[in-house]
N, C-alpha and C positions, 0 to 999 in steps of 0.2 A: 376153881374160883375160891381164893381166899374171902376171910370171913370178910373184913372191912371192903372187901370190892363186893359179896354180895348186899351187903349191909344198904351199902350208898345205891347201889343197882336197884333195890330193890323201894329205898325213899324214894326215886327218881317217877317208878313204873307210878307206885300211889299217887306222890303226887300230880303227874303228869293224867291221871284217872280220872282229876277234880274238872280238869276241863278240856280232856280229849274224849268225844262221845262214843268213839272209834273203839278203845280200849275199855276193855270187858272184865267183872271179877276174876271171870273164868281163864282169863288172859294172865292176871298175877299169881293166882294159883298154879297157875301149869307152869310158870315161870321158879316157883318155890320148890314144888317137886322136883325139876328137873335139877335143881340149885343143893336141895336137902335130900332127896329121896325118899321124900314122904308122902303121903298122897292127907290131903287137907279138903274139908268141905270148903266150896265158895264163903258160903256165910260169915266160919268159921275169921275168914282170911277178909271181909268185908266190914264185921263188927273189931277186929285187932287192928285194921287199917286207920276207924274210925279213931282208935282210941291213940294212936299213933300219933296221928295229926294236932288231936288236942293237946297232947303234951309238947308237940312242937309250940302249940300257937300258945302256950301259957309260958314259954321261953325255954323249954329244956335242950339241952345240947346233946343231942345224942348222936353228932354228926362222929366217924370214928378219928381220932387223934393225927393219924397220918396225915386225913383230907387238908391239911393246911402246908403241908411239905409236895415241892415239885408240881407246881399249880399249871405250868403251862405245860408238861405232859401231861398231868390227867384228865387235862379238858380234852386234851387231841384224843387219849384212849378214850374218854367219856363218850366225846362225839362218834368215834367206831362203833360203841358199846351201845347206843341209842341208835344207830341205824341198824344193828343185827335186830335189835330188841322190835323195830317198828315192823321189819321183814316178817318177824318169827309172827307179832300179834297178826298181822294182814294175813301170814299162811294160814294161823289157826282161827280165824275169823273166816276164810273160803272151807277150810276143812268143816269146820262146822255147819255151814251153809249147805254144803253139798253133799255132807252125811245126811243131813235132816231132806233135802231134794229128794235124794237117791232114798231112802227109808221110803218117802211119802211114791215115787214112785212105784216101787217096788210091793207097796199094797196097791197100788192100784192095776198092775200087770197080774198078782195075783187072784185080786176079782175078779179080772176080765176072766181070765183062765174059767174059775170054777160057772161059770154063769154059761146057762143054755143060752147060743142064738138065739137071736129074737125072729119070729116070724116077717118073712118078706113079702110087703104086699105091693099087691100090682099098681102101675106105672099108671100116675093121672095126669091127663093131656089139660093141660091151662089153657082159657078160655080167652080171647079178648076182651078185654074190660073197663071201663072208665071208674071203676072201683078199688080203691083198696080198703084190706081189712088189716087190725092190728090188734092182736089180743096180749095184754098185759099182766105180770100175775107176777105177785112182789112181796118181801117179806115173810117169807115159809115162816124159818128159822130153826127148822128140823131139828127134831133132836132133845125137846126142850119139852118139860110135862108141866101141868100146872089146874087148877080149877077155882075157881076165881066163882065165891060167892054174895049175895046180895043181902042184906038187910034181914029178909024174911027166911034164909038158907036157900036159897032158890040159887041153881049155876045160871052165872051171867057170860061164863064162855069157860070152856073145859078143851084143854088140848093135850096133843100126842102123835109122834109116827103116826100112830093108827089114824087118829082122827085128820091130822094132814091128807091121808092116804085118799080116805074117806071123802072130805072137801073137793081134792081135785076131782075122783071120779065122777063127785055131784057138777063138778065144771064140766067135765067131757062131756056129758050126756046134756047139756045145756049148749053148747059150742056146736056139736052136730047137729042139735035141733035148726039152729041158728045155721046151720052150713046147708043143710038140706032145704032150711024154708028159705035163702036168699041164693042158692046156688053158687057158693063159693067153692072153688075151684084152687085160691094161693089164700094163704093168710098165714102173714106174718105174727111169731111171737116174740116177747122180749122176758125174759127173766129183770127185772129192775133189784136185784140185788137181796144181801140179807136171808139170804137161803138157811145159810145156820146160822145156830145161837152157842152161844156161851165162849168166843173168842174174845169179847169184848172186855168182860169185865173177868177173868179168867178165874181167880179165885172162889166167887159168889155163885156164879153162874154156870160154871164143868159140873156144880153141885148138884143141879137141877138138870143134867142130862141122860136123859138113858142109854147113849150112848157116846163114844170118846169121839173127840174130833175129826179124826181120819174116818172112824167107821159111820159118822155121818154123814161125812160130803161122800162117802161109795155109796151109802145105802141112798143118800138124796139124789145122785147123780144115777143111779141103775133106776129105781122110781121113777125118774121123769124120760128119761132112756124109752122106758116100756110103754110112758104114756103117752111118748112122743110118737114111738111105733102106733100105738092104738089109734092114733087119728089120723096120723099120717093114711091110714087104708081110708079114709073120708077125703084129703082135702092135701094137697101139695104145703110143706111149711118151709118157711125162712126162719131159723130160728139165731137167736143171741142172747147170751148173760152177759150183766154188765159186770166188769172183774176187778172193780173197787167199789168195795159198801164198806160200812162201817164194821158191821159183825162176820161178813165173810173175812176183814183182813185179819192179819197175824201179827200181835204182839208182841213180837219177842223179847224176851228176858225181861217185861215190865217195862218195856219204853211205853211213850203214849202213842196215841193215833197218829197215823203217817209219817212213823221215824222209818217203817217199812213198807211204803205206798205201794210197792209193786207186789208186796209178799201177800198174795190174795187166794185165797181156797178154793176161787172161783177155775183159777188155771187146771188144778187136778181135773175137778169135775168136768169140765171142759174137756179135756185131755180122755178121762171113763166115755165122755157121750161120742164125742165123735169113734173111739173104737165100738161101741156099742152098735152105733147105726151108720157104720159104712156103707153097709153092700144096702142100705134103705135108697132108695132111686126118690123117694118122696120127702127128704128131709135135706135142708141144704144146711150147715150150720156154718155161720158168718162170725169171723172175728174182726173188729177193728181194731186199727192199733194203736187207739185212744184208752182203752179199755169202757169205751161208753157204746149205745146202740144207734144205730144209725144207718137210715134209710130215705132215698127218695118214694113217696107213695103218693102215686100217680104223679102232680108235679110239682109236691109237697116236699120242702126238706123238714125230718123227723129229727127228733137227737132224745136219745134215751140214757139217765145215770141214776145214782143212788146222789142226790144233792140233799146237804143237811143244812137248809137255807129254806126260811122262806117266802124269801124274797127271789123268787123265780124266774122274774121280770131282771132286775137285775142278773142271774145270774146266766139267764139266755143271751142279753146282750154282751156281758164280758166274754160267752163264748164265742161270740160271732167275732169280737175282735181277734182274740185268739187265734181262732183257725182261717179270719178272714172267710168264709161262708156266710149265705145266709139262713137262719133257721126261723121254719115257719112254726114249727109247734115243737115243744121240747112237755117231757113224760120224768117223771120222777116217782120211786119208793119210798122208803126211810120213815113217812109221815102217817102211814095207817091208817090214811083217812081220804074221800074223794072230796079235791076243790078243784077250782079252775079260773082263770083269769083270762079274761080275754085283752090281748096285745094290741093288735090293729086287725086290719081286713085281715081274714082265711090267716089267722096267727093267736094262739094263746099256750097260756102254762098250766100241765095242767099236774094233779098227784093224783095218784090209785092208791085202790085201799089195796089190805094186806090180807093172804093169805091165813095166818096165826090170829088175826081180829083183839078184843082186847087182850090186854098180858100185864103182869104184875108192875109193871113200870107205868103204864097208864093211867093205871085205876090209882097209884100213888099220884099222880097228878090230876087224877080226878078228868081223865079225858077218855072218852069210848067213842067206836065209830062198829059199824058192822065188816065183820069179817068178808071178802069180796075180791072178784078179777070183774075186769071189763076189756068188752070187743068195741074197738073205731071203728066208725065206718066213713072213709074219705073217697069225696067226689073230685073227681077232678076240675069241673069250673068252680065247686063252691066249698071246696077246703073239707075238714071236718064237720059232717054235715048228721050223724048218729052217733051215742054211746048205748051197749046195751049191757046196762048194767046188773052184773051175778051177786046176788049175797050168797052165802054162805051157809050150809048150817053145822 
């Protein structure tokens, strides 16, 4: 490629960059190496782009001298040269996607490997019922340390792995009590999102992690795996995570939320738990392909998401148009805190609090709720008819 063909080739890639979302820094850099044989930082090729432009737009002519001779061949080669060009970013836009897949699978085949089976406990026969149960537990955000003082020094919530670890166990041994004193036999759980932290705001927040991203969602995903096993010897589960929240998605390269709605952390871990508890006869795990939870309970329709609205009400009815369904009661994370509104007859919206309880973003907004899961208990003539609600410590 002579100079003035990569010259124009390469104005074209930039500018075509200002408003195609598609095409990536990392796209004109690799387009330069291959051109120069030089290998360049992104950055490097982001801020000369930048600089590039403004001398265009303050009139400098740096288009090269030829461009104005044989105008109606070079559009025709231009146009060749733009459709290689769109090929090559689309191939190295899949390439990258499926390195970064294959990477993330590829530790997670790895954990499974090094990890003892889990103990298989014996097969419990479901009871006839006119009951369902539904336990909820939202907003882990694993991964994430912090201690969060009061006026007097006094901790007004302190977290960690550990203390998560710590929290759920204080859930299981409250869940059993609850399974043994009401005789429960199925009960449904739902992951309502927000399992880890520090994908959101990735700079601020990987800061405060004690561990990297991938080895959060294994270590989150084998944790709940073992705790799943542990009850499962009490009590048959339906289990679901909902695989769009806001801190479980993935950012890529500094786009904002939901430029990659599907690219969700929730899928790996999904992906660890069901290898983890296959041969488990007492754990059923449900995907929908909403990425939201959902279940008939008894002859309730449920709908479980991480909704960052809250206006609840409205956004049960948008769903009902959507999917054409009806939904009698819809369940949401995201908010930290227990409300509920009731809708009409056997129907309301409701939030669960959070797993993680306050966190440095709250107490900046000056809002606290106690750290917390809750067990439903739905009858069948009269809808949601108990909450029995866990704090935390």
């Amino acid at each position: 490629m002579d100079k003035d063909q990569f010259l124009k080739e390469q104005l074209d890639l930039i500018k075509r960059k200002q408003t195609d979302s598609s095409i990536e820094w990392q796209d004109i850099t690799d387009f330069r190496a291959d051109a120069l044989g030089e290998i360049e930082h992104r950055d490097t090729i982001r801020k000369g782009s930048k600089l590039l432009l403004e001398y265009i737009d303050a009139g400098w002519n740096i288009t090269p001298s030829s461009s104005i001779s044989n105008i109606p061949e070079e559009l025709a080669i231009k146009k060749e040269r733009i459709k290689l060009q769109t090929e090559k970013l689309e191939f190295n836009k899949w390439l990258r996607e499926y390195s970064r897949d294959e990477l993330i699978a590829e530790k997670i085949g790895e954990a499974v490997k090094c990890l003892e089976p889990l103990e298989k406990p014996k097969s419990i026969i479901l009871k006839p019922t006119t009951k369902a149960h539904l336990l909820t537990i939202s907003d882990a955000h694993y991964g994430v340390e912090f201690n969060i003082k009061d006026l007097h020094g006094y901790t007004i919530n302190e977290y960690s792995p550990e203390i998560f670890e710590h929290r759920m166990w204080e859930l299981y041994y409250k869940v059993v009590d609850q399974i043994n004193k009401d005789g429960i036999t199925h009960l449904h759980i739902w992951d309502l999102g927000d399992a880890l932290d520090g994908l959101l705001r990735a700079n601020s927040q990987l800061m405060q992690l004690k561990y990297g991203v991938i080895d959060s969602s294994i270590l989150y995903a084998n944790f709940l795996s073992e705790w799943l096993n542990e009850l499962s010897k009490h009590v048959f589960i339906t289990f679901q995570m909902v695989k769009k929240s806001n801190h479980n998605q993935l950012r890529l390269l500094g786009q904002p939320k939901n430029a990659f709605d599907n690219e969700d952390m929730s899928k790996s871990m999904l992906a660890l738990m069901k290898a983890r508890l296959k041969d488990n006869p007492n754990v059923k795990i449900v995907e929908n392909p909403t990425g939201l939870a959902y279940s008939q309970l008894t002859v309730y329709t449920c709908l479980g998401g991480h909704f960052e609205t809250k206006d609840l009400n409205k956004t049960m009815k948008d769903l009902m148009k959507v999917h054409e369904t009806p939904i009698d009661y819809l369940f949401t994370g995201h908010w930290h805190s227990s409300f509920s509104e009731e809708i009409a007859r056997n129907s309301e919206v409701i939030s669960v609090r959070s797993i993680i309880g306050v966190n440095p973003y709250s107490m900046s907004i000056n809002k606290t709720a106690n750290a917390g899961a809750s067990m439903f208990v739905f009858d069948q003539l009269d809808g949601l008819v108990d909450e029995h609600k866990y704090k935390l410590h």
